[in-house]
C-alpha positions as CSV (number, residue, x, y, z in Angstrom):
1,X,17.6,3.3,-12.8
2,X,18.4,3.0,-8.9
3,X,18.0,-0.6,-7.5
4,X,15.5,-0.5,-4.3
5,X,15.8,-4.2,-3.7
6,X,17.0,-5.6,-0.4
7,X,17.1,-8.8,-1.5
8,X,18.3,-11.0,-4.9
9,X,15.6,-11.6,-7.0
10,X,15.7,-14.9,-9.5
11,X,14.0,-15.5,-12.5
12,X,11.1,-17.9,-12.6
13,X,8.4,-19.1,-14.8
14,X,6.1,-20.4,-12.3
15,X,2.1,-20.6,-12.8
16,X,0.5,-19.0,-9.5
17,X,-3.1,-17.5,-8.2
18,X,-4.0,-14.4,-6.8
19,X,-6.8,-14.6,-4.5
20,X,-9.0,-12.1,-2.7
21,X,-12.7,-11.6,-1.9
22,X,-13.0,-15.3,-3.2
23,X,-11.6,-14.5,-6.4
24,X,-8.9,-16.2,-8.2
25,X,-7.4,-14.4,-10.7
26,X,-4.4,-16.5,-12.6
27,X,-0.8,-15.5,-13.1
28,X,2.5,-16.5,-13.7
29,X,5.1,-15.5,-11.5
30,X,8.4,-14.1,-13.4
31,X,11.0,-13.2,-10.8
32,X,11.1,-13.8,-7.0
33,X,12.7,-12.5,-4.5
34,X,12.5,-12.8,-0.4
35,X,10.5,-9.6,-0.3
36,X,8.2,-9.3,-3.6
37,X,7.5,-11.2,-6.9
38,X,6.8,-9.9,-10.5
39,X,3.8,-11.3,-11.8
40,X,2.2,-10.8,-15.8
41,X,-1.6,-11.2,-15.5
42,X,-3.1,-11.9,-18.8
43,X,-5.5,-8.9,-18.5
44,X,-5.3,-5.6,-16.4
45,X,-7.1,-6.4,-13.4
46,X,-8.0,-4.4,-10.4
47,X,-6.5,-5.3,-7.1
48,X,-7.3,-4.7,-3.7
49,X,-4.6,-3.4,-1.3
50,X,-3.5,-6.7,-0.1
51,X,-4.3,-10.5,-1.2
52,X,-2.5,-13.6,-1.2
53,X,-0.3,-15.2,-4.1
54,X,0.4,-18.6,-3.9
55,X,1.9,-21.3,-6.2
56,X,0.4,-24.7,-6.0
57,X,3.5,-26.8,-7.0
58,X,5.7,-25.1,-4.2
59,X,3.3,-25.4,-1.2
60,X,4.3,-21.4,-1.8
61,X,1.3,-18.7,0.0
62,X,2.4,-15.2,0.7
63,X,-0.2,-12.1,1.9
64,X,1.2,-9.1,-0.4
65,X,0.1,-5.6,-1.5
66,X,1.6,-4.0,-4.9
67,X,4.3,-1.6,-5.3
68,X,4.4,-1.0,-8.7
69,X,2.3,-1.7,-11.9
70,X,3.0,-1.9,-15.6
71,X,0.2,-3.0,-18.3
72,X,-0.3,-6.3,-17.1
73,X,2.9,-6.7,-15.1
74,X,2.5,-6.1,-11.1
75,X,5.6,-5.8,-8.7
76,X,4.6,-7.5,-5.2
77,X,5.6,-6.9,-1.8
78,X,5.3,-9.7,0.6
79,X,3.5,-8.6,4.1
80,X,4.3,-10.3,7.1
């Protein structure tokens, strides 16, 4: 498999929230990196293009879209 990341990503274990359309839908944030996240979702879920992910604890908010999904796994991409 070819890495595509620009930047380190570290392993987490963070609780989170993704919100949209004033929806929160929770999730816990495995791996971070300056450009993305992986975050599990306890159920599939559909997701809009973009929506925010934040993480209460870390004063952390970030707009993103996805890049990639896997069951309940979702790859993020953080928008500027």
């Amino acid at each position: 498999m070819i890495e595509k990341r620009t930047a380190q990503r570290h392993r987490v274990f963070k609780g989170g929230t993704i919100t949209f359309e004033n929806n929160g839908i929770a999730c816990t944030v495995r791996n971070m990196s300056e450009g993305g996240a992986a975050i599990d979702l306890d159920a599939p879920v559909t997701l809009p293009q973009s929506f925010t992910l934040s993480i209460a604890r870390d004063d952390f908010v970030r707009k993103c879209r996805t890049v990639w999904r896997s069951d309940k796994r979702v790859g993020l991409a953080f928008v500027q």
